[in-house]
Structure formats: structure tokens, C-alpha cells
C-alpha positions in Angstrom: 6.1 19.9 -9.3 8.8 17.2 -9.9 11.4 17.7 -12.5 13.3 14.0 -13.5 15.4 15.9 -16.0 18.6 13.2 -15.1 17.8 9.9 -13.7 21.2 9.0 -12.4 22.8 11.2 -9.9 25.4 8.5 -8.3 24.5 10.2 -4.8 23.2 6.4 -4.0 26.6 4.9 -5.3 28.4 4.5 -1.6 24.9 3.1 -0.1 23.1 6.4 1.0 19.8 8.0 -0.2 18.0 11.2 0.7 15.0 11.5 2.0 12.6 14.6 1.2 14.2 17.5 3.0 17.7 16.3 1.9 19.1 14.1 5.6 21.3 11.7 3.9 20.6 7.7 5.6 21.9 4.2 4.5 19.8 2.5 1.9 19.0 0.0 4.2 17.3 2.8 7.1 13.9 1.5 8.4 12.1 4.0 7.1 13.6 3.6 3.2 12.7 0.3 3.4 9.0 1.2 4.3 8.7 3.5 1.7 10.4 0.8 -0.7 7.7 -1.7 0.4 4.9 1.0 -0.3 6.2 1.6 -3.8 6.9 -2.3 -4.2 3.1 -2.8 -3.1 2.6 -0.1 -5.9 3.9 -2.3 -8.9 1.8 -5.3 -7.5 -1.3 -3.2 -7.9 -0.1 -2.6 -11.5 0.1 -6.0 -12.3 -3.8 -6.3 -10.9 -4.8 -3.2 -12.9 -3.9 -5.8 -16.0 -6.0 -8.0 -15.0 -9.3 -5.8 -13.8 -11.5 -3.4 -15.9 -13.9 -1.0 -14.9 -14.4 0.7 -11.5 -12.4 -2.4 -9.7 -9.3 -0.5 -12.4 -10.8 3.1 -11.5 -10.2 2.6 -7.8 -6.6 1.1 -8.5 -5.5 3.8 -10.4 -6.8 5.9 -7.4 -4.8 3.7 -4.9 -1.6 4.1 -6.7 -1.7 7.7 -6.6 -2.1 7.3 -2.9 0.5 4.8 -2.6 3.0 7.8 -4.1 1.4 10.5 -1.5 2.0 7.9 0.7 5.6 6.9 -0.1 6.2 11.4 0.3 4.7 11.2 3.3 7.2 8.3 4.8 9.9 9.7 3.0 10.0 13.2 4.9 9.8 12.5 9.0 7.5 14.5 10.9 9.5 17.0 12.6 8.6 20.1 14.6 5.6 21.9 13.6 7.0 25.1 13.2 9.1 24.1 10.5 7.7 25.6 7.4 8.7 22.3 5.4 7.1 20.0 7.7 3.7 22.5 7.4 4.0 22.0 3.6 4.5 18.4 3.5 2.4 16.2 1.8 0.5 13.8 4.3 -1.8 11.1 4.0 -5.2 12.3 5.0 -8.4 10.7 6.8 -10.2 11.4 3.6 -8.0 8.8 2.0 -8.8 6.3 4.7 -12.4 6.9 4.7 -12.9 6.7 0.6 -11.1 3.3 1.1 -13.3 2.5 3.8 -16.7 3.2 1.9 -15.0 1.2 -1.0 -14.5 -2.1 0.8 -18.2 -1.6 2.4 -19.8 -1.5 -1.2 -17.6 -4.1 -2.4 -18.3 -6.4 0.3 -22.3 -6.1 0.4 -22.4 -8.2 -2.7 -19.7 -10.9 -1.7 -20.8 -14.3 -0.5 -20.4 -14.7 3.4 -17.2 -16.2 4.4 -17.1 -19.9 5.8 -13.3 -20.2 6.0 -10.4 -18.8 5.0 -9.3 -17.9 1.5 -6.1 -19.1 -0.2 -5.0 -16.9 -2.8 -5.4 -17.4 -6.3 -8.6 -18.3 -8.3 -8.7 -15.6 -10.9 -5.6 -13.7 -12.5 -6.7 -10.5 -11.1 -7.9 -12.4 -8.0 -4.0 -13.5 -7.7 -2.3 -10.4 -8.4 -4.5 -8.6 -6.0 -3.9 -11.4 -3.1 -0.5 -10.3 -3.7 -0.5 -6.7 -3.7 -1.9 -7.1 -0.3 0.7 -9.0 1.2 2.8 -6.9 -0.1 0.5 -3.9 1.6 0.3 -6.0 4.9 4.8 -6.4 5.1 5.0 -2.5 4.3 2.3 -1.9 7.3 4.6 -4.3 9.8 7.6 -1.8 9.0 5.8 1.5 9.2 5.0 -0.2 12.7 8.3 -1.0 13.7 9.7 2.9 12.1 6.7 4.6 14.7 8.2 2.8 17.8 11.8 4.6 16.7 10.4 7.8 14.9 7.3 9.5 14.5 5.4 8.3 11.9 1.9 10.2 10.3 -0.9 8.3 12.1 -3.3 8.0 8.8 -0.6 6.4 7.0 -0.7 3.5 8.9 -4.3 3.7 9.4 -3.9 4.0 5.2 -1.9 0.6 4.8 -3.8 -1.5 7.2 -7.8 -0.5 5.5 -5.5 -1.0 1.7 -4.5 -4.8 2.7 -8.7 -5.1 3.4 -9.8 -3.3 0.3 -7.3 -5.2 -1.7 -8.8 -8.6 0.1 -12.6 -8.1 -0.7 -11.6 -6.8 -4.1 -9.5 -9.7 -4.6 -12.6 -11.7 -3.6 -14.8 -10.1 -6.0 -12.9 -10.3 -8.7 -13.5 -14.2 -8.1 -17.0 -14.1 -9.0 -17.9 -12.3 -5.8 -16.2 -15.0 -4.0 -18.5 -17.8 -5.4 -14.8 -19.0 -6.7 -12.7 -18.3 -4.1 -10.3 -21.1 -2.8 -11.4 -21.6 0.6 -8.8 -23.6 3.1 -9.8 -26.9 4.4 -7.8 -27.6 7.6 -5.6 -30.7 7.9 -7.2 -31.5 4.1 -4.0 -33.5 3.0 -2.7 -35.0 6.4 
């Protein structure tokens, strides 16, 4: 359980943080940032959840609560198995990644084939979620770069790359299933 009894500590004010099993790191260590970009992904999906209703909001809410498993996960590195912390950690799961994926294959049956590719924008919630998943797809590029220096749970980044997808077709049904999307027309205003 989490306790937030004081919300300042000042064990941040000379530029380091802790991560989850209490290794000290700069602010600015590759995997903080990751985790940074996960929770920053977060906010963008609450901005969407203003703009959505019904299961399109259900499955947000779901998401966020995954984007916080996630952001434990990246916060404590994989160490060696026999450590009783590491064997208590809380990882992101294939579950997670296949609910996602059953999610994008329902949305997407009812979305109008695409014929190009789709600029972001059209509805409000259409917008927000377009951004949410950039913000998804920069958080995947950096839990990338942190596996080729540390380990890094595989599902996690399995997690992030199928989230930046939901978040697209979602984004796309949320603009009439796509009947309004913005499509781009090459070289339209050369």
C-alpha cells in the first residue's frame, strides 16, 4: 500500500531521485526519464478521458492504471532472481498486452479502411488521444534505448508499443469511426 503522508522530502533538491528499492540516480538517468515519459503519457490520456464517454473512457481509466504498474515496473530494475524484492515486484504482464490487443481488434472492425495516412486532430477527443500516443510512442523509444544499457521487463515494451496502436484506432473512432479523420495528401500545398 502507498502511504503519501508528506509530499516534500527535499531528497530530490541536489538533482537525485530514488528509484523503488531506494539506489539513488541523477534526475536526468535514462531510466527516470522513461518512467517520466510513461507518467507524462498518463496525463495525456487524462486530457482524452475529458473528451470520451462510455467504454472508449472505461478502457482509459483501465490504461492509466497500467501506465502506474507500468511506471513501478521501470522504476525498480530487474535484478537477480533470487532477490526477494525483485520476486515481489510489480511487473507488467502479457495479460495486459493481450487485453490491449483484443481492444484495438474490436475497435478496429468497425473503422473505415485506411487510404492514407491520418493527421491528427479532427475531434477533441480524437486530438488528445493522437497525442497521448506520441507521447506513448517517445516513452517506447527510451524504454528501447534503457534495454540496450540495462535490463528492462520485456512486456513493458511490448506494453507501450500495442498502447501507441490502441490509442491510434481509438483516436480514429472517436472521429466518427474514421469517416472524419484528416487524411494526408502528399505534396498537397507545394
Amino acid at each position: 500500500m502507498v502511504n503519501l503522508d508528506k509530499i516534500y522530502t527535499r531528497g530530490g533538491d541536489t538533482g537525485q531521485t530514488s528509484l523503488a528499492g531506494g539506489k539513488r540516480v541523477p534526475k536526468h538517468d535514462l531510466r527516470v526519464e522513461t518512467y517520466g515519459t510513461v507518467d507524462e503519457a498518463n496525463s495525456f490520456i487524462g486530457l482524452a478521458r475529458l473528451a470520451v464517454a462510455g467504454r472508449s473512457d472505461e478502457m482509459l481509466r483501465r490504461i492509466q492504471n497500467d501506465l502506474f504498474d507500468l511506471g513501478a515496473d521501470l522504476a525498480r530494475p530487474q535484478g537477480a532472481s533470487d532477490d526477494p524484492a525483485e520476486q515481489k515486484a510489480l511487473r507488467i504482464g502479457q495479460s495486459q498486452v493481450d487485453r490491449l490487443e483484443a481492444e484495438i481488434d474490436v475497435i478496429n472492425e468497425n473503422l473505415n479502411p485506411l487510404t492514407s495516412f491520418v493527421l491528427p486532430g479532427g475531434t477533441s477527443a480524437s486530438a488528445y488521444l493522437h497525442a497521448a500516443r506520441t507521447v506513448v510512442r517517445r516513452a517506447e523509444r527510451l524504454a528501447t534505448a534503457l534495454m540496450e544499457v540495462e535490463p528492462v521487463n520485456g512486456p513493458a515494451v511490448i506494453y507501450l508499443n500495442r498502447l501507441s496502436d490502441h490509442l491510434f484506432v481509438l483516436a480514429r473512432q472517436q472521429n466518427d469511426g474514421g469517416a472524419s479523420d484528416i487524411l494526408w495528401v502528399p505534396g498537397a500545398n507545394l
